[in-house]
Each structure stands twice: as C-alpha cells, then as structure tokens.
C-alpha positions as CSV (number, residue, x, y, z in Angstrom):
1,X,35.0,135.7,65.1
2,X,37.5,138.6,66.4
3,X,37.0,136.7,69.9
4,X,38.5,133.1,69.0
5,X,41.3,134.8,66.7
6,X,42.0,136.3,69.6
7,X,42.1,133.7,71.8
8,X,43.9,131.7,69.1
9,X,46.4,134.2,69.6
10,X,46.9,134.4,73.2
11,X,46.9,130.5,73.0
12,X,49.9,130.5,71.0
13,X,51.5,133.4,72.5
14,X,51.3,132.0,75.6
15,X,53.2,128.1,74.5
16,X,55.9,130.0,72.0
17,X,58.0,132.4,74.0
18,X,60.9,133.4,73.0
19,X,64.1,132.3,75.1
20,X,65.8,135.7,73.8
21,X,63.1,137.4,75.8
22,X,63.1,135.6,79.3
23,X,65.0,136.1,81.4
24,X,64.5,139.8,81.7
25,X,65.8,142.5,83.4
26,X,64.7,144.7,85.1
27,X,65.4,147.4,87.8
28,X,62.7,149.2,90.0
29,X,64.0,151.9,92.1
30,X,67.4,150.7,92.9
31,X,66.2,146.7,93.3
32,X,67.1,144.8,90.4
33,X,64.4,141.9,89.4
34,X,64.7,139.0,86.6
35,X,61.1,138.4,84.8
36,X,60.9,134.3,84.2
37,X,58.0,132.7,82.7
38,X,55.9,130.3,84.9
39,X,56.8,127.2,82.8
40,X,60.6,128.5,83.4
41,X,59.3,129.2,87.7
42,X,58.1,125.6,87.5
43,X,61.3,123.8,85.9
44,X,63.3,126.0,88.5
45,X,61.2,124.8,91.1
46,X,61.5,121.0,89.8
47,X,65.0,120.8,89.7
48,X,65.6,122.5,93.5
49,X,63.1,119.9,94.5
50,X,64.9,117.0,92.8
51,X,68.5,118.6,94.3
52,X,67.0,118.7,97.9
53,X,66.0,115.1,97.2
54,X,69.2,114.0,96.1
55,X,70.6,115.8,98.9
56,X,68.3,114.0,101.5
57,X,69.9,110.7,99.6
58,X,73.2,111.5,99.5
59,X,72.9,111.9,103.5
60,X,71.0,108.7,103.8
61,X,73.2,106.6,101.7
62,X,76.6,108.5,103.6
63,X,75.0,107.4,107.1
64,X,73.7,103.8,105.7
65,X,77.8,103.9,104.6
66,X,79.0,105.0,108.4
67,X,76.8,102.3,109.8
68,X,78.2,99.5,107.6
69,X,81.2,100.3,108.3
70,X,81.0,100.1,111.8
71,X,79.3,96.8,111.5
72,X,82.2,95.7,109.5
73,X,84.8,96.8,112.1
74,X,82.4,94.6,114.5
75,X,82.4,91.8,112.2
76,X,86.2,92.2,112.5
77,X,86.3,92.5,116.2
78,X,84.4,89.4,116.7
79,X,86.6,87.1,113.8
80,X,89.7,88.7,116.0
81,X,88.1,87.1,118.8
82,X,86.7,84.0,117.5
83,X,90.2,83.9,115.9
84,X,91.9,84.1,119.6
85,X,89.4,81.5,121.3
86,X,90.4,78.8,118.6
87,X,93.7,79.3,118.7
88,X,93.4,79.2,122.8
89,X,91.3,76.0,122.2
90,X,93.9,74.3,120.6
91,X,96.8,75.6,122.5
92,X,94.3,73.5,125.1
93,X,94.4,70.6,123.7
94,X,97.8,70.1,122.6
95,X,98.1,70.9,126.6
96,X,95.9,68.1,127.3
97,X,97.1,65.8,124.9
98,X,100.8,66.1,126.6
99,X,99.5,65.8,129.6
100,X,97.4,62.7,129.2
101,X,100.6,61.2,127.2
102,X,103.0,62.6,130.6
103,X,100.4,60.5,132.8
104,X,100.7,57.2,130.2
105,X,104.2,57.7,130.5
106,X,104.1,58.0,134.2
107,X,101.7,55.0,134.2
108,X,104.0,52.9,132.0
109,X,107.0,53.2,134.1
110,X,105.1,52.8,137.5
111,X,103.9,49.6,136.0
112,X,107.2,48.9,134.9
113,X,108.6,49.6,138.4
114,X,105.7,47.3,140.1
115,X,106.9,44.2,137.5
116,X,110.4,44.7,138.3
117,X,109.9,44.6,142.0
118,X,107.0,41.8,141.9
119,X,110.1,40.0,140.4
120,X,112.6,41.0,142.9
121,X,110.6,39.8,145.5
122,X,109.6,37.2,143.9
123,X,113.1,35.7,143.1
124,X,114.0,36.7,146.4
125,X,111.4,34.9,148.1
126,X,112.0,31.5,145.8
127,X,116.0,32.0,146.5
128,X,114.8,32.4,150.3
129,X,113.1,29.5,150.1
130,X,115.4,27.3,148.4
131,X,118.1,28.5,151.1
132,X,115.7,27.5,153.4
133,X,115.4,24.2,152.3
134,X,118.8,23.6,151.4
135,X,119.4,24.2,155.1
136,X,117.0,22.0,156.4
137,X,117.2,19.6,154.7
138,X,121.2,19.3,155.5
C-alpha cells in the first residue's frame, strides 16, 4: 500500500512543478548553472527547432524573392525589346508604304509623260501628213 502512495506521489510530483522553483540557480565552483525541468528542456528545444525552421524559410522565400525579381527585370528587358521591334516594324512599313506610293507616283507621271508624247507625235505625224498632202496634191 506504502508502494502506490508512493508512486501516486512521485506521479504527481513529477506533472505539478512549481514555476517559482525552475529555473534554478545554482553555482558550482565558480561556474554558474540554471536547473530546468525536462518538459521546460523540451519546449526550449521545440521552439529553437521551430526558429531554425523559420530561419531556413525566411532564406528560401528571400532567394525565391531575388529570383523573381530578376525574372521580372527579364520580363522587362524583353517587353523593352519587343517594344523596340514593333515600333521598328512599323517605322518599316510606313517606309514601305511611301515608297510604294513614291513609285505610283513616279508611275503616274511616266504614264502621263508617255500619253502626252504618244499625242505629240501623234498630232505631229497627222499635221505631217496633211502637209504632205496638201502639197501633193497642189
């Protein structure tokens, strides 16, 4: 009976301590050492594991960060680019577009030129002729 009162006691010992208590104290020569319980050892331990591990993220989510904003800066680049060759593309087509209305023009007024002097030699030729005929036939 003295055995499970006992271990009753160590029981409940052991799950109520008092926070008062723990931390301790205490010096040993002239080093200086803090008494924790182990249930206080393993909530220490948890919570420098769970720092580390937010540390670890923190440096993964800062690189992930640097990365995207290289991409970005790329992405930029390229729509700078992309921006250029458009604006290059159009510059050629306005280009082509005043050149192919420079050759209509140019066509236009050659034809013009060839009707005027198919006329001229025309009219010559029939004024020619009449001459001609008004001559021989006096």
């Amino acid at each position: 009976m003295r055995g499970i009162i006992l271990i009753i006691l160590m029981i409940l010992c052991q799950t109520s301590y008092s926070q008062q208590v723990y931390p301790q104290k205490i010096k040993i020569d002239s080093t200086e050492l803090i008494l924790i319980t182990p249930i206080q050892l393993g909530l220490i331990n948890g919570k420098i594991i769970e720092n580390e591990l937010l540390e670890q993220e923190l440096a993964i989510k800062d690189s992930l960060l640097i990365f995207n904003k290289s991409l970005l800066k790329a992405k930029d680049s390229l729509i700078l680019n992309l921006n250029s060759v458009v604006r290059n593309d159009r510059l050629m087509i306005k280009n082509l577009e005043l050149s192919s209305q420079l050759k209509d023009d140019l066509l236009s007024a050659e034809r013009k030129r060839l009707n005027r002097q198919k006329w001229l030699y025309g009219g010559g030729g029939a004024a020619i002729g009449i001459v001609l005929t008004l001559l021989l036939v006096k």
